[in-house]
N, C-alpha and C positions, 0 to 999 in steps of 0.2 A: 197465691200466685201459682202459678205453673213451677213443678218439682214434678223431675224424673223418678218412678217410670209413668208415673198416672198422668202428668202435664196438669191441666188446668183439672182442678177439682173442687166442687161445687153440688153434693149429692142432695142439698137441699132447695136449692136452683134460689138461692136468694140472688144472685147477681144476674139471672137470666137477662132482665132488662134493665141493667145499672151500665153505665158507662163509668169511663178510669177516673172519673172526679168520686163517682162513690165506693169504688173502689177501692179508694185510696183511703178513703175516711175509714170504714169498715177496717181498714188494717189498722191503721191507726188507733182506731178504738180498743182494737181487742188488744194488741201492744200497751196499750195503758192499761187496759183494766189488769193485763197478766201480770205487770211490774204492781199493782195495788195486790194483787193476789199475795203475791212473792211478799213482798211486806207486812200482810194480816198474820200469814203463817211464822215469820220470823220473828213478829212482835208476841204470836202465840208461844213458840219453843221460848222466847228469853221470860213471860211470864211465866210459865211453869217449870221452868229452872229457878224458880225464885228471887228474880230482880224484880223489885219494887220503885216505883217513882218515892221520893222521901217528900214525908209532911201530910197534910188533910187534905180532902179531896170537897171539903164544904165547911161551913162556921162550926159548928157542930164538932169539929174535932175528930170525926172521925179519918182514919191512916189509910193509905193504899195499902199495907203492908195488910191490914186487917179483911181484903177483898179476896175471895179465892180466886179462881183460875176456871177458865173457860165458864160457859151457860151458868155458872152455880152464882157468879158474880149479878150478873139479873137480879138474883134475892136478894143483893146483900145493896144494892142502888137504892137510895129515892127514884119513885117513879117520874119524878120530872126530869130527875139525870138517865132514866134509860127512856125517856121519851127526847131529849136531845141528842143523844146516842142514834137510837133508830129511824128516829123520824125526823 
Protein backbone atom coordinates (compact mmCIF):
# COMPACT_ATOMS: atom_id res chain seq x y z
CA UNK A 1 0.00 0.00 0.00
CA UNK A 2 1.02 3.58 -0.10
CA UNK A 3 2.99 4.42 3.41
CA UNK A 4 4.57 7.90 3.91
CA UNK A 5 7.15 9.10 2.90
CA UNK A 6 7.74 6.82 -0.18
CA UNK A 7 3.74 6.44 -0.95
CA UNK A 8 3.11 3.57 -3.26
CA UNK A 9 6.06 1.29 -3.57
CA UNK A 10 6.58 -1.39 -5.80
CA UNK A 11 10.64 -1.40 -6.78
CA UNK A 12 10.05 -4.70 -8.55
CA UNK A 13 7.05 -3.36 -10.70
CA UNK A 14 5.08 -6.49 -10.11
CA UNK A 15 1.76 -4.67 -9.73
CA UNK A 16 2.64 -2.25 -12.77
CA UNK A 17 -0.24 -3.88 -14.61
CA UNK A 18 -2.50 -5.55 -11.61
CA UNK A 19 -5.55 -3.77 -10.82
CA UNK A 20 -6.98 -3.57 -6.87
CA UNK A 21 -8.59 -7.23 -7.18
CA UNK A 22 -4.82 -8.33 -7.35
CA UNK A 23 -3.79 -6.30 -5.35
CA UNK A 24 -5.61 -7.28 -2.90
CA UNK A 25 -4.80 -10.87 -3.24
CA UNK A 26 -1.09 -10.19 -3.19
CA UNK A 27 -1.52 -8.79 0.34
CA UNK A 28 -3.44 -11.22 1.38
CA UNK A 29 -1.08 -13.80 0.54
CA UNK A 30 1.82 -12.48 1.84
CA UNK A 31 -0.24 -11.69 5.29
CA UNK A 32 -0.81 -15.52 5.44
CA UNK A 33 2.37 -16.75 4.53
CA UNK A 34 4.03 -14.03 7.38
CA UNK A 35 1.48 -15.49 10.17
CA UNK A 36 2.75 -19.32 8.76
CA UNK A 37 6.36 -17.73 9.01
CA UNK A 38 5.58 -16.56 12.63
CA UNK A 39 4.50 -20.04 13.62
CA UNK A 40 7.48 -22.23 11.92
CA UNK A 41 9.71 -19.98 14.07
CA UNK A 42 7.69 -20.46 17.36
CA UNK A 43 7.15 -24.18 16.82
CA UNK A 44 11.12 -24.05 16.14
CA UNK A 45 12.04 -21.89 19.73
CA UNK A 46 9.51 -24.44 21.80
CA UNK A 47 11.32 -27.59 19.96
CA UNK A 48 14.61 -26.51 21.07
CA UNK A 49 13.63 -25.57 24.39
CA UNK A 50 12.85 -29.08 24.85
CA UNK A 51 8.99 -29.73 24.43
CA UNK A 52 8.29 -32.73 22.98
CA UNK A 53 4.83 -34.06 21.61
CA UNK A 54 4.38 -37.48 24.23
CA UNK A 55 4.28 -41.10 22.63
CA UNK A 56 5.62 -42.55 19.00
CA UNK A 57 5.61 -40.85 16.07
CA UNK A 58 5.12 -44.61 14.02
CA UNK A 59 4.40 -48.64 15.01
CA UNK A 60 7.84 -49.11 15.44
CA UNK A 61 7.75 -47.35 18.85
CA UNK A 62 9.90 -44.90 18.21
CA UNK A 63 9.38 -41.32 20.68
CA UNK A 64 9.27 -37.66 19.47
CA UNK A 65 11.39 -37.06 22.47
CA UNK A 66 14.16 -39.25 20.66
CA UNK A 67 14.05 -36.77 17.42
CA UNK A 68 16.55 -33.86 17.67
CA UNK A 69 15.98 -30.37 16.84
CA UNK A 70 16.13 -28.62 13.57
CA UNK A 71 17.70 -30.24 10.00
CA UNK A 72 19.50 -33.01 12.28
CA UNK A 73 15.67 -34.37 12.63
CA UNK A 74 15.82 -35.36 8.65
CA UNK A 75 18.22 -38.19 9.74
CA UNK A 76 16.49 -39.42 12.32
CA UNK A 77 12.70 -39.73 9.95
CA UNK A 78 11.87 -42.61 7.65
CA UNK A 79 12.01 -41.31 4.45
CA UNK A 80 8.46 -41.65 3.60
CA UNK A 81 7.79 -39.42 6.82
CA UNK A 82 10.17 -36.76 5.40
CA UNK A 83 8.79 -37.25 2.13
CA UNK A 84 5.21 -36.37 3.55
CA UNK A 85 6.77 -33.60 5.43
CA UNK A 86 8.20 -32.00 2.16
CA UNK A 87 6.44 -33.00 -0.42
Amino acid sequence: GAQPPLGFWDPLGLLADADQERFDRLRTVEIKHGRISMLAILGHLVTTAGVRLPGAYDLAGDQFADVPTGLAAFGKLPAAGVAQIVG
